[in-house]
C-alpha positions in Angstrom: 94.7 151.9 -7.6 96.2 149.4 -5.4 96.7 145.9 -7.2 95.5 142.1 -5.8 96.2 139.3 -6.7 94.2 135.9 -5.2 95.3 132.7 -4.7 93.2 129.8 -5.3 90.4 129.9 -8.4 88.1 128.9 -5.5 84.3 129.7 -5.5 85.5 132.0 -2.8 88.3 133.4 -4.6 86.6 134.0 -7.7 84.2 135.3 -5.4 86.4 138.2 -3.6 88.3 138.5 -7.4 84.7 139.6 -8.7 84.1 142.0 -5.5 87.8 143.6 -5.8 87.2 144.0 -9.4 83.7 145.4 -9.4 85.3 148.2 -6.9 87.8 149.0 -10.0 90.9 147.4 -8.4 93.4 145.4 -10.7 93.1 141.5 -9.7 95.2 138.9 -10.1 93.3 135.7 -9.9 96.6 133.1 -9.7 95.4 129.4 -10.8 97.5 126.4 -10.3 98.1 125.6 -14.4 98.4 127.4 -17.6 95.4 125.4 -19.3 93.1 125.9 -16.1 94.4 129.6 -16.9 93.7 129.4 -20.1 90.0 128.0 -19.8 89.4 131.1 -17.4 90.8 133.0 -20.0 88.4 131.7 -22.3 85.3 130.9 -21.2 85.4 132.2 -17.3 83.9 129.8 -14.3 81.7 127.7 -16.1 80.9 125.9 -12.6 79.5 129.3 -11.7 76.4 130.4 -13.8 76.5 133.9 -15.6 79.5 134.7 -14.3 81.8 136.9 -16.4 84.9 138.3 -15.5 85.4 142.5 -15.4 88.0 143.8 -17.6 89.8 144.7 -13.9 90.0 140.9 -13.3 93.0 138.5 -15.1 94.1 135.3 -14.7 97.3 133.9 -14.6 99.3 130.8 -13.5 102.6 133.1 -12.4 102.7 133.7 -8.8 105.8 136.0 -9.7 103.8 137.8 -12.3 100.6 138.1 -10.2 102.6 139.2 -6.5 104.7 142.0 -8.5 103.7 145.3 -6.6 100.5 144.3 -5.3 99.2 145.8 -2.0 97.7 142.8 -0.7 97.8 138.4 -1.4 94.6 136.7 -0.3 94.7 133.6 0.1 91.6 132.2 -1.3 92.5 128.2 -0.9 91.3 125.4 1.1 92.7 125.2 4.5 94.7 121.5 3.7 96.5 123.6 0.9 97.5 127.1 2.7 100.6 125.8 3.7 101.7 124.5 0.2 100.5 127.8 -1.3 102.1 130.4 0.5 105.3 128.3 0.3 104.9 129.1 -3.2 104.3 132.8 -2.7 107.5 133.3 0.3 110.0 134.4 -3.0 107.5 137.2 -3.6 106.4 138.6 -1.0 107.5 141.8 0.8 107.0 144.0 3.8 104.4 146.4 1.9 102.2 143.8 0.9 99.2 142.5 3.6 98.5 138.8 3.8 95.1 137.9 4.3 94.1 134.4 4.8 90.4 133.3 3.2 90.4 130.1 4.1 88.2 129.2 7.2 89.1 125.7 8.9 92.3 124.4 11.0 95.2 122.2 9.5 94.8 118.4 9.6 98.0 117.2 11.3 99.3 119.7 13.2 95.6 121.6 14.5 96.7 124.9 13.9 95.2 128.4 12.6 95.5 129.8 9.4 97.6 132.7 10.1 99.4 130.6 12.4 100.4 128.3 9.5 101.1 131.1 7.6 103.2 132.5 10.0 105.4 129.8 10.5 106.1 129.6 6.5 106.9 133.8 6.0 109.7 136.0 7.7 109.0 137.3 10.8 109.1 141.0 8.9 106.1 139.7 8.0 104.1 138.5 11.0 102.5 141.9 11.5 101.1 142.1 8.0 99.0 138.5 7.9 95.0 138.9 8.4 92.3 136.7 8.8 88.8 137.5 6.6 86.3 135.3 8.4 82.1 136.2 8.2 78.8 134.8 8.0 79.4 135.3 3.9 77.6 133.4 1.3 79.5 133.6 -1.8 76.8 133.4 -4.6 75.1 136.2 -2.4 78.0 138.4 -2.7 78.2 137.7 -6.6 75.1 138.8 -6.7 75.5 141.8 -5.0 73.7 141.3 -2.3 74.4 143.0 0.8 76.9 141.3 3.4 79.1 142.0 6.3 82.4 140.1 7.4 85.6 140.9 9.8 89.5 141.2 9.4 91.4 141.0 11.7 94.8 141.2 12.3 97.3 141.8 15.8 98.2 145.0 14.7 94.5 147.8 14.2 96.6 149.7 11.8 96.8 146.5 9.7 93.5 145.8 10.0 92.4 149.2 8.8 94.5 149.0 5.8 92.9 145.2 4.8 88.9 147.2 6.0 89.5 149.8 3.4 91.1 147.8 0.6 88.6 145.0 1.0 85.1 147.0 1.6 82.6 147.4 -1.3 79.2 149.1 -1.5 77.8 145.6 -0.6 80.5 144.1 1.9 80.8 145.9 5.4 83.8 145.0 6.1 84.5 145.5 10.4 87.8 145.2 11.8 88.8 143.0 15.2 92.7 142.6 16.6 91.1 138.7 17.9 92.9 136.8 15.2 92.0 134.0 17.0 88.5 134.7 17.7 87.6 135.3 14.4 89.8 132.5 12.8 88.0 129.8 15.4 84.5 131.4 14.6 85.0 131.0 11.0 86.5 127.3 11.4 83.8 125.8 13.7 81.0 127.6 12.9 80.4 124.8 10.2 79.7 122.4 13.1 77.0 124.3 14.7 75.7 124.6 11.4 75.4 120.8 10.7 74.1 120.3 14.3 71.5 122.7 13.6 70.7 121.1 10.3 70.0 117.6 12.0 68.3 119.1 14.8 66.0 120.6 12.2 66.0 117.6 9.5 65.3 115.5 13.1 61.8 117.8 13.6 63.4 118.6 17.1 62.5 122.2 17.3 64.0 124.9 18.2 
C-alpha cells in the first residue's frame, strides 16, 4: 500500500487523513508540535465531533519521519502558510513522491497560485509532480461518508492519473483536468460568489 502523509491538522486535512485511511492507506497526519501531536494522540480532534482516528491514521510532528517513502505529500494548510510549509518539507522530498496542494485561495503579497508558490520553493525535478485538489467538497460531508466529487489536476495527465487513483474512495469521485489554473482559480474565488450569493439571498433579492 502506498503511504501519505498530510500536512496541516486542518479540518480539511484531517478530513482527506480520515478518507485515505478509511481506503486502508498508511497516513501520516504531520502537526506543527509534539504536544498538539500528542493531544491527537490522545484524545483525536476534539473540535470535530465523534471523530476517531483509524488504526491506518498516525500523527506525528516529524516532517522527516512522516515524508520517508511516501507516494504522495498533501498539503492540507491554509493558503498564507503553504509557502512556509513546503519550505519545511524541500529536505524530504523526491522525484517519486506527487505534491498535491489542498489549500484553495491565492497568496497575500505576491497574488500567486498554489502550485505556483509551490513551485517556486521545490527543484524543478519536481515541477511535473505538484497537483492541485480543488471541488465543490464539504468536509463534514465527506467524514460522514457522504457521497462527493472533486478534480486534480496537474500539467502532466499521467500525474494526474497517478493523484485520481491514489486519492479516490467509494465516496470521493475524484476527475482529472491538465487546467492547473482553472481549477486552482475555481477553487480560490468560488468563495466570493458564494458570499454574493449569500447577501443576495440574506437581502430577499431573489434569484
Amino acid at each position: 500500500m502506498p503511504k501519505v502523509a498530510v500536512i496541516g491538522a486542518t479540518t480539511w486535512g484531517i478530513t482527506l487523513g480520515l478518507l485515505l485511511a478509511r481506503k486502508g492507506l498508511p497516513v501520516q497526519l504531520v502537526v506543527r508540535t509534539e504536544p498538539e501531536a500528542v493531544k491527537l494522540r490522545k484524545s483525536g480532534p476534539t473540535r470535530l465531533s465523534g471523530v476517531t482516528f483509524p488504526p491506518q491514521l498516525s500523527v506525528t510532528e516529524s516532517l522527516e519521519e512522516a515524508l520517508d517513502g511516501v507516494a504522495a505529500v498533501i498539503l492540507a494548510v491554509p493558503s498564507q502558510a503553504v509557502r512556509q510549509n513546503i519550505k519545511l518539507a524541500v529536505p524530504y522530498l523526491d522525484e517519486t513522491m506527487l505534491i498535491v496542494s489542498a489549500a484553495k485561495g491565492l497568496e497575500v503579497d505576491s497574488g500567486k497560485r498554489m502550485s505556483q508558490v509551490i513551485a517556486e520553493e521545490v527543484a524543478p525535478g519536481l515541477h511535473s509532480n505538484i497537483c492541485a485538489l480543488s471541488g465543490p467538497n464539504l468536509a463534514r460531508e465527506i467524514r460522514n461518508n457522504l457521497p462527493a466529487a472533486s478534480v486534480v489536476a496537474a500539467g502532466d495527465d499521467v500525474i494526474a492519473k497517478r493523484a485520481q487513483e491514489l486519492l479516490s474512495a467509494p465516496n470521493f469521485c475524484v476527475y482529472t483536468n491538465t487546467d492547473v489554473i482553472g481549477v486552482e482559480l475555481g477553487g480560490a474565488l468560488k468563495n466570493i460568489v458564494a458570499l454574493g450569493a449569500g447577501i443576495i439571498d440574506g437581502l430577499h433579492y431573489g434569484d
